[in-house]
N, C-alpha and C positions, 0 to 999 in steps of 0.2 A: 398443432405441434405442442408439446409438451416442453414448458419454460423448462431450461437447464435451471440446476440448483445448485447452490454455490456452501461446500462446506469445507472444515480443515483441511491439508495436505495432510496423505500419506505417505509414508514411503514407498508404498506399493502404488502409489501415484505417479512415480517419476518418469517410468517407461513409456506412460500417457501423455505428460506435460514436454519432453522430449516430442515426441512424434508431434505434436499439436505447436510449438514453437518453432519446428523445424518448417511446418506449410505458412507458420507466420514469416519466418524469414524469408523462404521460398516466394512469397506475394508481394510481401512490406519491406524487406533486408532490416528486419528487427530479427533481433538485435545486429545492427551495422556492422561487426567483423562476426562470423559465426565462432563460437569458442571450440576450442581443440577436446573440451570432458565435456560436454552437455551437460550432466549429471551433475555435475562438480558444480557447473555455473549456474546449476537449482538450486545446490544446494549451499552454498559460501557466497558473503561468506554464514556463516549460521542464523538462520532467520529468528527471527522472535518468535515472529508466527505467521504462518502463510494459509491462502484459501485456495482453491482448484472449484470451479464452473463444470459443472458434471451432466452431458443431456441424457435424454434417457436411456440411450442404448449404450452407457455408462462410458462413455467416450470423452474425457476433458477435452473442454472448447476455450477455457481461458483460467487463466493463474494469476495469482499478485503475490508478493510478498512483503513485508515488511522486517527491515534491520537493526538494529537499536547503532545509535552515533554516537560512543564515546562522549564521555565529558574533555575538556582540553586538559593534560597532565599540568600545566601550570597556569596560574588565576583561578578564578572562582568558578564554582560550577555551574556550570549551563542550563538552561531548562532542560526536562529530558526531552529527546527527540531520536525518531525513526525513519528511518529510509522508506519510502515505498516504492520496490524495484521490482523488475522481473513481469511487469504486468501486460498480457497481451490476451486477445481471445482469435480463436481460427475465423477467417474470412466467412466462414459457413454458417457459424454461430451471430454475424455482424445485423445491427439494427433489434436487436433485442434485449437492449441497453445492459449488456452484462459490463463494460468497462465502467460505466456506473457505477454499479451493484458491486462491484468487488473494491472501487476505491472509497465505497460505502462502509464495506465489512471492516476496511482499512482504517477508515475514518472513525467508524463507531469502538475498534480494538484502542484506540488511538486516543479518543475524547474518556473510554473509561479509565484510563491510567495519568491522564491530564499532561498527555506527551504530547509535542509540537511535529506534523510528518513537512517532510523534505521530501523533493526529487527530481532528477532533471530529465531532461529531454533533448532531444539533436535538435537543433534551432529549423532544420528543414521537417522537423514532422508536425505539418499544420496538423493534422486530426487528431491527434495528439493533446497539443495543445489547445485546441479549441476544447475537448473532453477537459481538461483539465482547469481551465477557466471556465466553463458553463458548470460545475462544481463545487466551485469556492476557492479554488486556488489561486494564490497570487506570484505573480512573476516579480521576483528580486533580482535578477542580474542574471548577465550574460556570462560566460566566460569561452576560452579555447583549452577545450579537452586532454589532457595529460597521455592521450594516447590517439592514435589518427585512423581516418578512412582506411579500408583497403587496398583503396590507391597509393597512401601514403600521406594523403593533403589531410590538413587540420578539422579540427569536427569542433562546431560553434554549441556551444551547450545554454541552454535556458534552464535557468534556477526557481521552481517554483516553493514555496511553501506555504502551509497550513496552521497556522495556531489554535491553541485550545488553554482554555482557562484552565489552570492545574485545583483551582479551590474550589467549585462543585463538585466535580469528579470526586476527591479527596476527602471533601468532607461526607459525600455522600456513603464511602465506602466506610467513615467513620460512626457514620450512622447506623448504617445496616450491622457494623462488627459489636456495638453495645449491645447489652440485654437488654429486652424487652423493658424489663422494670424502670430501667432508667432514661426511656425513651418515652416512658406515660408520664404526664406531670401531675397527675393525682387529683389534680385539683378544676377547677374550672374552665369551660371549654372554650370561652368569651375572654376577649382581649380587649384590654383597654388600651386606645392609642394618643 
């Protein structure tokens, strides 16, 4: 079998990652209340920037996205940070570590902009959670959900996140945007320390 490859969303992507999260929900009940626009809830709220898992018979088998989080309107400004929502692959596609590889692509859009990712999870989705700590993700807190089961009973949410040092990143892009000229020191290649 030919490994799916993971690149940006289209829009002509949507009708795919629709059908492909619909057998996710159908298996998994991801996402826990099915939304009333599919489409809508790819798309909003406006992603930064998202990936789609595409095998070879051009069929998306998994999606992630990522959200930018507001600064807080009053105090000082926050690190920047990103949601990473929306992330699933079809049961079909499972055991060839694409939930990886896309909170990879997530992680590497994430570390070159020196932004901190966030995200939670339903406190009952072990495999989930175990993906997410065999990763690098760390759990910060618990909470109850601002919106509930289908039943109507409370949904237990796990807060993971990810930091990333903002000054590599940042200076590195500082690097690469100087000219050449000012990036050669003209002089001798031997450091004295």
């Amino acid at each position: 079998m030919i490994p799916p490859r993971i690149r940006r969303r289209r829009a002509t992507d949507l009708d795919g990652c629709v059908a492909a999260v619909a057998e996710v929900h159908r298996v998994d009940r991801y996402p826990l209340n099915w939304p009333a626009d599919p489409h809508r809830w790819l798309r909003e709220p406006h992603p930064a920037r998202a990936w789609v898992a595409v095998a070879a018979d051009a069929a998306i088998v998994g999606h992630v996205a990522v959200h930018r989080v507001p600064s807080p309107a009053n105090g000082p400004p926050a690190r920047p940070t990103a949601e990473v929502a929306r992330l699933f692959v079809v049961p079909a596609a499972r055991g060839l570590a694409l939930g990886g590889a896309l909170l990879a692509r997530a992680r590497q859009w994430a570390s070159a902009r020196g932004t901190d990712l966030v995200l939670d999870v339903a406190s009952g989705d072990a495999a989930a959670a175990a993906l997410y700590e065999r990763t690098g993700w760390r759990c910060t807190g618990v909470s109850t959900a601002p919106w509930t089961a289908p039943d109507g009973s409370p949904v237990s949410l796990r807060h993971y996140t990810l930091r990333f040092d903002a000054a590599p990143a940042i200076a590195a892009r500082r690097r690469a945007s100087r000219p050449a000229a000012s990036r050669n020191s003209g002089g001798s290649n031997t450091s004295t320390s």
